[in-house]
VOGU-3710 file (C-alpha; in Angstrom, 3 decimals, decimal comma):
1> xxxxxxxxxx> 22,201/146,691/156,639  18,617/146,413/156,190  17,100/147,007/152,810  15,599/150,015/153,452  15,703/153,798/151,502  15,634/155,088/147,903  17,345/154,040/144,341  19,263/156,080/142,870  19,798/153,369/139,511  22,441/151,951/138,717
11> xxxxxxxxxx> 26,618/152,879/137,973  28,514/150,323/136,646  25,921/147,764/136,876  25,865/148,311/140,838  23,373/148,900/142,587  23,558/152,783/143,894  21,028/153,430/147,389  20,305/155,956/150,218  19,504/154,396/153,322  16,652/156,945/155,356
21> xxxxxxxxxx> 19,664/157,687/157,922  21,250/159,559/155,412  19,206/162,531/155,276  19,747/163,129/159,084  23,120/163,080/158,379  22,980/165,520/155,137  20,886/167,476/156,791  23,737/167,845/159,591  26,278/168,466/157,070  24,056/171,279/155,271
31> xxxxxxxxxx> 23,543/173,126/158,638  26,994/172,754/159,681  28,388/174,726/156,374  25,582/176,980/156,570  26,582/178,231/160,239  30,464/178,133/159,271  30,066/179,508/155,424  28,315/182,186/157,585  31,028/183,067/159,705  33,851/183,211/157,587
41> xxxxxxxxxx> 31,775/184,883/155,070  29,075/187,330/156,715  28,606/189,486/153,108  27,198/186,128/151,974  23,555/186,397/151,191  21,113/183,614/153,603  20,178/182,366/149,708  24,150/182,105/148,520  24,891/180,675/151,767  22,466/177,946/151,612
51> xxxxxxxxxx> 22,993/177,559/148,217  26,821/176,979/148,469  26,310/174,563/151,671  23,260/172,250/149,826  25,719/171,848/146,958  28,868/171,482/149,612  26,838/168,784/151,244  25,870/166,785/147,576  29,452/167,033/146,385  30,869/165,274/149,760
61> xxxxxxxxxx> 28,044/162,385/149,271  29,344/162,270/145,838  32,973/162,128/146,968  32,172/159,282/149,416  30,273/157,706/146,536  33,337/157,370/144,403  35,570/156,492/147,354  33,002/153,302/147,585  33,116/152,721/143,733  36,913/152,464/143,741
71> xxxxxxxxxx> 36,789/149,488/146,141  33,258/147,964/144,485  35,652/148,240/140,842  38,473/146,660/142,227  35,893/143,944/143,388  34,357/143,175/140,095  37,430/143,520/138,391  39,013/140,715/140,816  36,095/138,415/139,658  33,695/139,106/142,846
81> xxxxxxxxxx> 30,074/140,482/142,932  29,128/143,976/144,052  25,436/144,105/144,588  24,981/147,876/145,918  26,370/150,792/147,390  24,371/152,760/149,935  25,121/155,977/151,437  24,113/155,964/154,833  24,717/157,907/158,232  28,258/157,306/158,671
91> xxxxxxxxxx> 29,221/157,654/155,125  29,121/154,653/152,452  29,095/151,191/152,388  29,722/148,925/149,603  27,817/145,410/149,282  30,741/143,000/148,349  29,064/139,375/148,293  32,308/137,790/149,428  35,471/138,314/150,925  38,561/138,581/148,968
101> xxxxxxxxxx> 40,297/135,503/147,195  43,884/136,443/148,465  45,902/138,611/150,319  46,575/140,573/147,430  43,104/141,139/146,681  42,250/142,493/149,701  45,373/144,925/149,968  44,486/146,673/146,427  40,841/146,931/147,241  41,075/148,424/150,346
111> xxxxxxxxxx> 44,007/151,358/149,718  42,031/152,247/146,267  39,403/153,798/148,299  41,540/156,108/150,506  44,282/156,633/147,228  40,677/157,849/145,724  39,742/160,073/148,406  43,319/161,351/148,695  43,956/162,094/144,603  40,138/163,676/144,850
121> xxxxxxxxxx> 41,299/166,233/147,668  44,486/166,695/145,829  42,838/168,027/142,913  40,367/169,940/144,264  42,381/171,868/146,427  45,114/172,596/143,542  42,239/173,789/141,720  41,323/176,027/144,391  44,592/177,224/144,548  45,028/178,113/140,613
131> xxxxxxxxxx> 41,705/180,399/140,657  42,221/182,072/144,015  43,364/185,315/143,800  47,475/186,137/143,618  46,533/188,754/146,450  45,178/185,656/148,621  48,028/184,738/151,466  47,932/180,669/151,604  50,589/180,931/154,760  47,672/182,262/156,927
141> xxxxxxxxxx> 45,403/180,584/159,052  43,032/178,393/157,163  39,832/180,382/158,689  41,816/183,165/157,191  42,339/181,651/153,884  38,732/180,449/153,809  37,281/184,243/154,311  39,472/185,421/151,302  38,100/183,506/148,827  35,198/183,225/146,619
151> xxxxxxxxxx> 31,981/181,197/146,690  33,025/178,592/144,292  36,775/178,730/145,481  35,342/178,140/148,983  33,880/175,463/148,405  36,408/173,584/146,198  39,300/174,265/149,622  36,586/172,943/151,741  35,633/169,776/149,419  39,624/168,945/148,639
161> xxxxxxxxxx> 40,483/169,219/152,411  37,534/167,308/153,739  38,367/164,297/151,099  42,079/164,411/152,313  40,965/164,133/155,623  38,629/161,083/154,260  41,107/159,287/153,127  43,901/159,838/156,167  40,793/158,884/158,468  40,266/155,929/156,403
171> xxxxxxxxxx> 43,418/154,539/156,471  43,149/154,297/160,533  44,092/150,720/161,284  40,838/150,058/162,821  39,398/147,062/161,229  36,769/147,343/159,085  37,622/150,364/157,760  40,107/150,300/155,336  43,398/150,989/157,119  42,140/147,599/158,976
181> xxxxxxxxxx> 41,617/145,815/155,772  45,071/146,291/154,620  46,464/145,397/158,308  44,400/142,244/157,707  45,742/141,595/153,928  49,431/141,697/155,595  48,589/139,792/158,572  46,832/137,006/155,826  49,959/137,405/153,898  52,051/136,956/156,473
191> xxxxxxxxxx> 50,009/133,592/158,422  48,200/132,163/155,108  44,966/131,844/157,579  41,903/134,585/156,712  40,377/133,608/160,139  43,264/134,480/162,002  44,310/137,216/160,467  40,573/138,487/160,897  40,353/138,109/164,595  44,053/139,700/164,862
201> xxxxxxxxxx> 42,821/142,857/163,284  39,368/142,645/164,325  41,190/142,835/168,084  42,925/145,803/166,814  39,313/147,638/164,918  37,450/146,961/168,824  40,832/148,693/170,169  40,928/151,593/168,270  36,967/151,950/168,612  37,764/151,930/172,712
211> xxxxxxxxxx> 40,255/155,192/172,143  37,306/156,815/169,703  34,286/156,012/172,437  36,623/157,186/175,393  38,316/160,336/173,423  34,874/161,346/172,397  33,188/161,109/176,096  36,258/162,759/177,434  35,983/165,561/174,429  32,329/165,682/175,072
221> xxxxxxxxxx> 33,047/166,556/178,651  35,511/169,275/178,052  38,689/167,799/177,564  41,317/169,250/174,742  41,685/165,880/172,714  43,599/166,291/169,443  41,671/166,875/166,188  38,248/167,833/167,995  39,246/169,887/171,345  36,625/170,247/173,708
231> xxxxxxxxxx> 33,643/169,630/171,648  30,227/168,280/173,678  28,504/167,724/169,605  31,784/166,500/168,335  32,974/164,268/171,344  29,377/162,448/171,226  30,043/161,940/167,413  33,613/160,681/167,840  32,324/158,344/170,702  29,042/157,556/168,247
241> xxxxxxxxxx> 31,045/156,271/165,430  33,262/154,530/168,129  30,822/152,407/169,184  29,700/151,619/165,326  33,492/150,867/164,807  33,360/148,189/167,248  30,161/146,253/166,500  31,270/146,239/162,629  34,862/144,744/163,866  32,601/142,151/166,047
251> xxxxxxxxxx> 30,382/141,020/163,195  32,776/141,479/160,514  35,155/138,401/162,127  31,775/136,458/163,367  31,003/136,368/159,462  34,407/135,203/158,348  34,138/132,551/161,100  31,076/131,131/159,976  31,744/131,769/156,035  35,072/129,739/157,077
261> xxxxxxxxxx> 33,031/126,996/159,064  30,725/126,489/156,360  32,787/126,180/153,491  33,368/122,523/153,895  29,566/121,781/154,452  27,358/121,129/151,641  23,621/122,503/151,296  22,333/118,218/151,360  23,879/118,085/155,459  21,650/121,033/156,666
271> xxxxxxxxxx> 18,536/120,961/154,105  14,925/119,680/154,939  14,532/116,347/152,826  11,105/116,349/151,755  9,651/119,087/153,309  5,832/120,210/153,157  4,829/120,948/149,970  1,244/122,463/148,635  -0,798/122,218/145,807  -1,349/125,755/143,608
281> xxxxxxxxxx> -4,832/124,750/142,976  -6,205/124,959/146,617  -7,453/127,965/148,251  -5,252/130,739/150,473  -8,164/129,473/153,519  -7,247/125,853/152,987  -3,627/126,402/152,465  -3,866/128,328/155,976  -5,795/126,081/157,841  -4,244/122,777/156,977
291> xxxxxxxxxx> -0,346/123,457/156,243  0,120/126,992/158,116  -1,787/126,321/160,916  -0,100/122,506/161,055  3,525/123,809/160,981  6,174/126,302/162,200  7,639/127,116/158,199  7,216/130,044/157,042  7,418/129,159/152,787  5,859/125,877/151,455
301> xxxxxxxxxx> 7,108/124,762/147,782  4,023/124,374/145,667  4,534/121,020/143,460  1,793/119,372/140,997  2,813/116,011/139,831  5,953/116,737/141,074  6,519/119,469/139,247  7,935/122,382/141,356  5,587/125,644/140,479  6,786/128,163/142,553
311> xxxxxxxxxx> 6,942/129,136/146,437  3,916/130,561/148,442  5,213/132,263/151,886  2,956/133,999/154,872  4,047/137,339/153,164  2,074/136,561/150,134  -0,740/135,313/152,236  -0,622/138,633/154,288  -0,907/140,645/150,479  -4,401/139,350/149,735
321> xxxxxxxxxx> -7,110/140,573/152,300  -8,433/138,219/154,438  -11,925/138,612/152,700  -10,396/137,401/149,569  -8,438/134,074/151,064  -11,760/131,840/149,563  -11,633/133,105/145,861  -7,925/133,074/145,497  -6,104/129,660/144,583  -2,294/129,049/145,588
331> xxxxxxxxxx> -1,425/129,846/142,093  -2,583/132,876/141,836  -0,037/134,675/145,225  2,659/132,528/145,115  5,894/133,429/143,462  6,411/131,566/140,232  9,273/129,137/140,081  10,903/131,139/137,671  11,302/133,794/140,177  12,520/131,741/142,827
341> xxxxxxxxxx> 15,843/131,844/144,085  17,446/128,068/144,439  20,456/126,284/145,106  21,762/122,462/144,096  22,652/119,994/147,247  26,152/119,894/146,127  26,419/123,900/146,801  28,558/124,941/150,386  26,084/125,703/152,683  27,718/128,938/152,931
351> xxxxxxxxxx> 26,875/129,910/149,471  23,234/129,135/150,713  23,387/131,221/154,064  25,067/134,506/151,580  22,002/133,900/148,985  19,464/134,147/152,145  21,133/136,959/153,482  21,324/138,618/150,051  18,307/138,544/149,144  16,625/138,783/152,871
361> xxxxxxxxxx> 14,126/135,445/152,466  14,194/132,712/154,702  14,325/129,522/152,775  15,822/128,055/149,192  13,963/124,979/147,395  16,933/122,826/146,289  17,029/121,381/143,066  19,028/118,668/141,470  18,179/118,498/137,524  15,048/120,148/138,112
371> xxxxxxxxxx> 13,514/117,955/140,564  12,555/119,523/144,265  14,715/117,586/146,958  14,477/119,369/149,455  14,266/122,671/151,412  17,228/125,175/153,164  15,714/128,104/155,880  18,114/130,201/157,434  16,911/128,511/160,922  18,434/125,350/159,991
381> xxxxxxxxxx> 21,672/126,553/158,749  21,911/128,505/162,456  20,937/125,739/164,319  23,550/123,704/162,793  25,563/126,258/163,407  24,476/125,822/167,340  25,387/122,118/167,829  28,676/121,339/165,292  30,612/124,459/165,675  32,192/126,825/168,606
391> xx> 31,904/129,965/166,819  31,223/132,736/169,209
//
C-alpha cells in the first residue's frame, strides 16, 4: 500500500496509520448503524442515534486494530520487524517486513489474530448479557433481542457479534487472510518448501475469491446466497472484496517468489559499479544541465575527495523553485549522508529490493567500510529479475 493518510503515533513502537480510504468506509459503517439503530430502536433520539453509531463505528476500527496488533506482537516477539499498521477500506493491514522464519511461526501469528477477534466478541457479548435486563428473552430473534435492550447494551451485542463474525470470516482458507496463512504454515510444514506451499494456497485464496466475486454478482442480482440473501449493496461488496482477495493472493506468492529468487544473490551482482557521482559545491542549474540532463538516474551520490556527503535526487531539485536553482549549491538540497539509507555489497539483494520498497526511494549507495562502491535502483534489481529468472 501506498504511503498515504494520517498518524495516529505509535503502540508498541509500531507504527499506527489511516489510509484516506478509510473514512469512506467509516463513514459507511456510521450510516449503516444509524439506519439499523433506527429501526430497531425508533424512541431513539436522531442525536443518541448518531451518537451510539459514531462510537459503534470507532470501537469496530479499534477492534480490527487489536486484531492487527496480535499478529504485529507475535511478529516482533518471533524476532521480525513490524513497521506499521494501517486501517484502511477493507479493514487492517499490518506491515510485517518479512515473511515468517518457520512453519511454526507463521501458524501462531496468523490464528492470534482471529483467537483475538473471537475472545474480543466473547467478552463483549457476555457483558452484554450480564447487564441486560432478566425480563430480556435471549431465545428470540436477534432483531428482537436487539430492540429490548439499552443504548450501551446495544451496542456491546452488536460490537461482540460483529468481532465473532471477524474472526470466523478471518479464518476462511482464502490465502492471504489468515485462515490461508495457517493452510500455508501446514502445507510448509508438511513440504519444507515456502514457495510451494505459497502457490498451493495462493491457488486456493484466487479460488475462494472466484466463489466471493460470483456469490456477490449473483446476490447483487437477486439471488438468496447464504449469509447476505439478495442484497444489490451487499452482493457488490462481497464481489468487491472478492476481487481484492484475489489480487492480494496474486502478489502475495509473486513476492515470496522473488524474495525466494533473490535470497542467493548478493547486492555486488545487480549494483551500478561506479556510478555518476556530483560534487555538493556546484549549483542545482549545473547539476541539472550536465548530470540530469546527461543521464536516465534519478539520485546521484554527492562525493568530495571521495568522501560520500549525501544523495541529491530530482525530488529535491523539484523542492527549490526554479528561480532559485543559481543561488543554491548541491549541499544545501541534498539529503545528508547521515540520513541516507545504505546497504554493504555482501547484503542479499533481496534485503536491498525490501529496504527500497520500505522506504519507497529508488536507489541505495553501497558502502563497504565507508567507502561509496557503488549504486542499487530498484530498476536494476527488476531488470535482473527480467533476464535470470522465470518468475511470473
Amino acid at each position: 500500500m501506498r504511503r498515504t493518510g494520517i498518524s495516529l503515533g505509535r503502540l508498541f513502537g509500531i507504527r499506527i496509520r489511516i489510509d484516506w480510504s478509510w473514512l469512506f468506509i467509516f463513514a459507511l459503517i456510521t450510516w449503516n448503524l444509524v439506519s439499523v439503530f433506527g429501526e430497531l430502536h425508533p424512541d431513539w433520539s436522531t442525536r443518541l442515534n448518531l451518537t451510539i453509531a459514531i462510537v459503534g463505528a470507532l470501537l469496530f476500527f479499534a477492534s480490527v486494530l487489536a486484531h492487527e496488533l496480535a499478529h504485529s506482537l507475535v511478529a516482533q516477539a518471533q524476532g521480525t520487524g513490524v513497521d506499521s499498521i494501517t486501517l484502511f477500506l477493507f479493514g487492517g493491514v499490518s506491515n510485517i517486513q518479512e515473511e515468517p522464519k518457520s512453519p511454526q511461526n507463521e501458524f501462531l501469528m496468523a490464528i492470534l489474530g482471529p483467537v483475538t477477534s473471537i475472545v474480543i466478541g466473547g467478552v463483549l457479548v457476555t457483558a452484554a448479557s450480564l447487564l441486560a435486563s432478566p425480563r430480556v428473552a435471549f431465545d428470540a430473534p436477534p432483531a428482537d433481542i436487539m430492540a429490548q435492550l439499552g443504548p450501551v447494551t446495544t451496542l456491546l451485542l452488536w460490537l461482540g457479534s460483529v468481532n465473532i463474525f471477524l474472526g470466523i470470516f478471518n479464518m476462511i482458507p482464502g490465502f492471504p487472510l489468515d485462515g490461508g496463512r495457517v493452510v500455508r504454515s501446514i502445507l510448509w510444514a508438511v513440504t519444507k518448501d515456502l514457495r510451494r506451499a505459497t502457490h498451493w494456497a495462493s491457488l486456493l485464496g484466487q479460488g475462494v475469491a472466484w466463489i466471493m466475486i460470483l456469490a456477490g454478482i449473483a446476490s447483487a442480482f437477486g439471488a438468496q446466497v447464504p449469509l447476505i440473501g439478495a442484497s444489490f449493496v451487499g452482493g457488490l461488496w462481497l464481489a468487491f472484496i472478492g476481487w481484492f482477495l484475489s489480487n492480494a493472493a496474486t502478489q502475495s506468492y509473486r513476492r515470496v517468489v522473488v524474495e525466494d529468487i533473490l535470497d542467493d544473490v548478493s547486492v555486488s551482482r545487480v549494483m551500478r559499479s561506479n556510478p555518476p557521482v556530483v560534487s555538493s559545491d556546484i549549483s542545482l542549474r549545473e547539476f541539472v544541465e550536465q548530470h540530469v540532463m546527461q543521464s536516465d538516474d534519478y539520485g546521484f551520490p554527492v562525493v568530495d575527495n571521495d568522501e560520500l556527503r549525501g544523495i541529491i535526487t530530482l525530488d529535491d531539485v523539484r523542492a527549490v523553485t526554479r528561480d532559485e536553482w543559481d543561488r543554491t549549491r548541491v549541499a544545501q538540497a541534498m539529503t545528508p549522508v547521515d540520513q541516507v539509507l545504505t546497504i554493504a555489497p555482501d547484503a542479499c539483494a533481496s534485503e536491498a529490493l525490501e529496504k527500497l520498497a520500505h522506504q519507497d526511494i529508488r536507489q541505495l549507495p553501497v558502502i563497504r567500510e565507508g567507502d561509496l562502491v557503488g549504486l542499487v535502483r530498484r530498476q536494476d534489481i527488476m531488470r535482473w529479475l527480467h533476464f535470470h529468472s522465470d518468475a511470473s
